[in-house]
C-alpha positions as CSV (number, residue, x, y, z in Angstrom):
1,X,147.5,223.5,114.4
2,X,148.5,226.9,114.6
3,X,147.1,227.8,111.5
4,X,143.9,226.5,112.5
5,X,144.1,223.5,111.0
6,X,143.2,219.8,112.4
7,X,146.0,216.9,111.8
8,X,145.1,213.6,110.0
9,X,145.5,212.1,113.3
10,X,144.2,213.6,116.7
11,X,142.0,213.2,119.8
12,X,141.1,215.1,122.9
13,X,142.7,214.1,126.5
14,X,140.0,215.2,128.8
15,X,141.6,213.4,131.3
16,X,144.2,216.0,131.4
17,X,142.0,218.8,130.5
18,X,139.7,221.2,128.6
19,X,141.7,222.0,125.1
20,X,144.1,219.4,125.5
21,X,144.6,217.1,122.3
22,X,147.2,214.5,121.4
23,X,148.4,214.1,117.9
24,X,149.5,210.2,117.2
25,X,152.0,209.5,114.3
26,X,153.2,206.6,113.4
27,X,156.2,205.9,111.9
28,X,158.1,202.8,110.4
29,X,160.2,202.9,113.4
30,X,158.1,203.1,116.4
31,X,155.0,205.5,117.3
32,X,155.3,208.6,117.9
33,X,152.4,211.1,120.3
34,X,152.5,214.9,120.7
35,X,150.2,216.5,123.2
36,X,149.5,219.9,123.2
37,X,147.2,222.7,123.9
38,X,146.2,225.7,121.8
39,X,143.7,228.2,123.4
40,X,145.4,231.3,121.8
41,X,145.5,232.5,118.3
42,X,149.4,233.7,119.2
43,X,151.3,229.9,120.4
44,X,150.3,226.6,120.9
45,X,152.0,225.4,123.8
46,X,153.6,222.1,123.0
47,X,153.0,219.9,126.6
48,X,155.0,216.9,125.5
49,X,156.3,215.1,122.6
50,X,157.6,211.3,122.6
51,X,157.6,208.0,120.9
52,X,155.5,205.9,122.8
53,X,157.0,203.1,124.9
54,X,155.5,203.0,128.0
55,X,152.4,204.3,130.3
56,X,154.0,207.1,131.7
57,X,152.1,209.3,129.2
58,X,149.5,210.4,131.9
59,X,151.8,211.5,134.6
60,X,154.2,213.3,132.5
61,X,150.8,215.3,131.2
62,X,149.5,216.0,133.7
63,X,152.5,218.0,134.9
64,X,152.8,219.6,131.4
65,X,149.7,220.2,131.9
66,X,150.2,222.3,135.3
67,X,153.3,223.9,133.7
68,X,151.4,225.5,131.2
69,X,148.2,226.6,133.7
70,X,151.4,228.6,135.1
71,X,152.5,229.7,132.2
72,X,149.3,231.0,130.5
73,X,148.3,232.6,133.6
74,X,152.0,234.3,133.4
75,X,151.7,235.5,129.6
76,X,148.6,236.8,130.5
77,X,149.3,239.0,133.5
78,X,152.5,240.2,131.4
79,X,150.1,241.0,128.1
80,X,147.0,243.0,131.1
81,X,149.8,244.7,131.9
82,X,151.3,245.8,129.0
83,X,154.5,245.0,130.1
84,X,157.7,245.1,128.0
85,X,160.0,241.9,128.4
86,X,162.8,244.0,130.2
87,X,159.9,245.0,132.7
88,X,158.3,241.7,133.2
89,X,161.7,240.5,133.7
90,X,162.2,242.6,136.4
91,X,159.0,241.9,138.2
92,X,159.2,238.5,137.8
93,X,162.9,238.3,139.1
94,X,164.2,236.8,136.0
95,X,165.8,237.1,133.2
96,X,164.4,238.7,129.7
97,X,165.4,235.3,127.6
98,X,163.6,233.8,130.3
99,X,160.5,235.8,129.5
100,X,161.2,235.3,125.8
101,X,161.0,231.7,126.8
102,X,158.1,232.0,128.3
103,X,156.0,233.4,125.8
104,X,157.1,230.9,122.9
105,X,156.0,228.5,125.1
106,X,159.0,227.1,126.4
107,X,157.6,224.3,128.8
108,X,160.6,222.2,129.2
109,X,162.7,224.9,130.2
110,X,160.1,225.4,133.2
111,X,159.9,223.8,136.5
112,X,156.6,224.0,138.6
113,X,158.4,225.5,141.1
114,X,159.7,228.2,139.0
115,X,156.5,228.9,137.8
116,X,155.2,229.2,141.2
117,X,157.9,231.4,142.3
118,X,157.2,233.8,139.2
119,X,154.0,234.0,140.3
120,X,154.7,234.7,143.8
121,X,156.8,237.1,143.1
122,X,154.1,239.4,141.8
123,X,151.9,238.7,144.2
124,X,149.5,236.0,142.6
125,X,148.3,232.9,144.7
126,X,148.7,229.5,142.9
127,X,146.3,226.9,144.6
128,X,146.1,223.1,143.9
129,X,143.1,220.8,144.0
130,X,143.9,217.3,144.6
131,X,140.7,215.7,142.8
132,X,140.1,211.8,144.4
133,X,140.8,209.5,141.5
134,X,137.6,207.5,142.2
């Protein structure tokens, strides 16, 4: 995927949004999904990987799937700036292996409310849309 390549195996989850695509694998014991998303040439941000037992699959997206809004909106605002990790540490009130983390695409070691407070803390507004389900 990063090489710009498409697996064997694949579809697009528009449910959980533009760009998103889950890989299914299966396996001779049990099934296996990865869902990711890969907008940028640099990292494809890995939203969740599991072997399939259960319908949780769209919940737990869907707050990958917020995590990595955050999260590509905090790479990016680092990268227009020009910061260095030490500096976006700083403004960001964390640590520089947390930035690190952040730009491999760490999403598991994010909460939404870390995120949000990252954000805060440079003075961007985060704003959610409830969408009715009908």
């Amino acid at each position: 995927v990063q090489n710009d390549l498409k697996p064997d195996n694949w579809k697009p989850i528009t449910s959980v949004g533009s760009g998103v695509k889950k890989i299914r694998v299966s396996a001779s014991d049990g099934i296996y999904r990865t869902i990711y998303i890969a907008k940028f040439k640099e990292v494809v941000y890995v939203l969740h990987a599991f072997q399939k037992k259960d319908q949780k699959t769209r919940q737990e997206a869907l707050n990958m799937k917020l995590r990595a809004t955050l999260m590509i909106q905090l790479t990016k605002v680092i990268k227009d700036n020009g910061w260095k990790q030490e500096k976006a540490a700083k403004k960001l009130g964390v640590t520089q292996p947390r930035i690190s983390d952040l730009q491999r695409g760490k999403i598991d070691l994010f909460s939404l409310d870390m995120l949000v407070n990252m954000l805060a803390s440079i003075g961007e507004e985060v704003e959610i849309k409830i969408k009715d389900a009908a």
